[in-house]
C-alpha positions in Angstrom: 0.0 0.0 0.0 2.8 2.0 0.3 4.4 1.8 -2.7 0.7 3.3 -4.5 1.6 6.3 -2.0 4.9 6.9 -2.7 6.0 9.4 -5.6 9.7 9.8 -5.1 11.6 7.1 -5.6 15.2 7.8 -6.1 18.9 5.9 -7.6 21.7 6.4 -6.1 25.1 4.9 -7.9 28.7 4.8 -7.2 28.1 3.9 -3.2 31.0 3.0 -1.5 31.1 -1.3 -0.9 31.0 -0.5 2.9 27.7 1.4 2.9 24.4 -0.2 4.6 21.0 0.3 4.2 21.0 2.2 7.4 23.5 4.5 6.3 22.0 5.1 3.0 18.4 5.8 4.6 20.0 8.3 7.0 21.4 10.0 4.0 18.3 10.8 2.9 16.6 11.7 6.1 17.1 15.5 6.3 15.1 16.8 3.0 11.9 13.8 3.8 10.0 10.8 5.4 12.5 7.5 3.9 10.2 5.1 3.1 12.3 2.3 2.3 16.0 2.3 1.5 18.1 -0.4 -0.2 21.5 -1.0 -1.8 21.3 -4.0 -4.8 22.9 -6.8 -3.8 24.3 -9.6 -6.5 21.3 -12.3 -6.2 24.4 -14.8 -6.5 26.9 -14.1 -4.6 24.9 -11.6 -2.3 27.5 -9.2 -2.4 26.4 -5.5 -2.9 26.2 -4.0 -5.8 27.0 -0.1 -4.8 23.9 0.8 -6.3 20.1 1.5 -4.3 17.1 2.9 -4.0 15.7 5.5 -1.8 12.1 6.1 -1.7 10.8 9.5 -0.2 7.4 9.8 0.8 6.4 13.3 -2.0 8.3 14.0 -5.2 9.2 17.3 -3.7 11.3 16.4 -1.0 12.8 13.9 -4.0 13.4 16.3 -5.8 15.5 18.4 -3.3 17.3 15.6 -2.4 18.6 14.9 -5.9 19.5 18.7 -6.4 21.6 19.0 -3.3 22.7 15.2 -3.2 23.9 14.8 -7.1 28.0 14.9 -7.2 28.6 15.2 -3.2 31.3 12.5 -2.0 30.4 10.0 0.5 33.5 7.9 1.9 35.9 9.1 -1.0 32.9 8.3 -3.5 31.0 10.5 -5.7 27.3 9.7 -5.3 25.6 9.7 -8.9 21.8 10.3 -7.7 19.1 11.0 -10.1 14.8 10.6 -9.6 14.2 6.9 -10.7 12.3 6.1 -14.0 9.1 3.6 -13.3 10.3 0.3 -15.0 7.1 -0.2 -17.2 8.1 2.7 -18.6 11.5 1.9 -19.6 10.9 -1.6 -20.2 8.2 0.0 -23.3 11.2 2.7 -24.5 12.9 -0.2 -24.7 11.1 -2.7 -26.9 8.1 -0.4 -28.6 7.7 -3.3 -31.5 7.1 -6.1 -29.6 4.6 -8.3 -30.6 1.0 -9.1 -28.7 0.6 -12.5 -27.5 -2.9 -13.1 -30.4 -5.8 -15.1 -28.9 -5.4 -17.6 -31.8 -3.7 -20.5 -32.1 -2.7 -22.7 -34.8 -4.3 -26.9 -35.0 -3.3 -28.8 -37.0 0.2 -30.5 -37.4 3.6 -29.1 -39.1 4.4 -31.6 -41.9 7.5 -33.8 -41.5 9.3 -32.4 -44.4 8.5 -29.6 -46.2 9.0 -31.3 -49.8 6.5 -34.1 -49.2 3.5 -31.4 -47.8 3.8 -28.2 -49.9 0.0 -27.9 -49.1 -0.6 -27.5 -45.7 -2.5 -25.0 -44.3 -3.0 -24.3 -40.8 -6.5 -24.0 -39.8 -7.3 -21.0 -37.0 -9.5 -21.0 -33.9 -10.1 -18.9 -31.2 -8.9 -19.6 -27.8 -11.7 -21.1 -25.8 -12.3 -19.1 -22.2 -12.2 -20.8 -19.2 -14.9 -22.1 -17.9 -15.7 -21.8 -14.2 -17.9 -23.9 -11.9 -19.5 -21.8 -9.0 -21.6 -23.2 -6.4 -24.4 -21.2 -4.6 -25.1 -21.4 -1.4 -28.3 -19.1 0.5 -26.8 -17.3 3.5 -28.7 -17.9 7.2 -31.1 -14.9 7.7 -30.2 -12.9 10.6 -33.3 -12.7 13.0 
């Protein structure tokens, strides 16, 4: 429920490898409420990634954040932050032409060499919907 609520979601780059998640929220604290604050970790090895996320409760505070944050050093590092894109969004920029799963399928079968079936057309149907059993019951009247 949160996460519908939140509006200022945040990357941070170029952490240092020592840096927690406590360290990183408390970072953040001064310009808003931190709703959540992580730093990737390698889903192998488990080893950090020096890369997070800081989510701020409004897109003002945010944005503050990323103004006065951007280029500051942090442990000999310099902090990279920028306000994060939504992935949907750069998951579409990403692939615009990609193709619809179709509600048709192909029946029939593919011939066993192509020389001995020249003629084989596949036929076309719809996709049946599911079907769905549902058993009524009466409630007990309240008296």
């Amino acid at each position: 429920m949160r996460a519908n609520h939140s509006r200022g979601n945040i990357f941070v780059a170029n952490l240092p490898p020592e840096f927690t998640d406590d360290e990183l929220a408390e970072t953040f604290d001064s310009f808003g409420i931190v709703l959540s604050a992580s730093i990737a970790r390698d889903p192998v090895t488990g080893k950090r990634l020096r890369y997070g996320f800081v989510d701020i409760a409004t897109e003002r505070a945010a944005n503050l954040a990323v103004a006065a944050l951007r280029g500051t050093q942090v442990h000999g590092f310099t902090l990279d932050v920028r306000i994060s894109e939504r992935p949907a969004a750069a998951k579409k920029a990403a692939r615009p032409n990609t193709p619809r799963r179709s509600s048709i399928r192909l029946v029939g079968r593919a011939p066993e060499e192509e020389s001995t079936a020249p003629n084989f057309v596949p036929r076309l149907q719809p996709r049946k919907p599911p079907t769905f059993q549902v058993e009524r019951r009466s409630l007990p009247r309240r008296g």
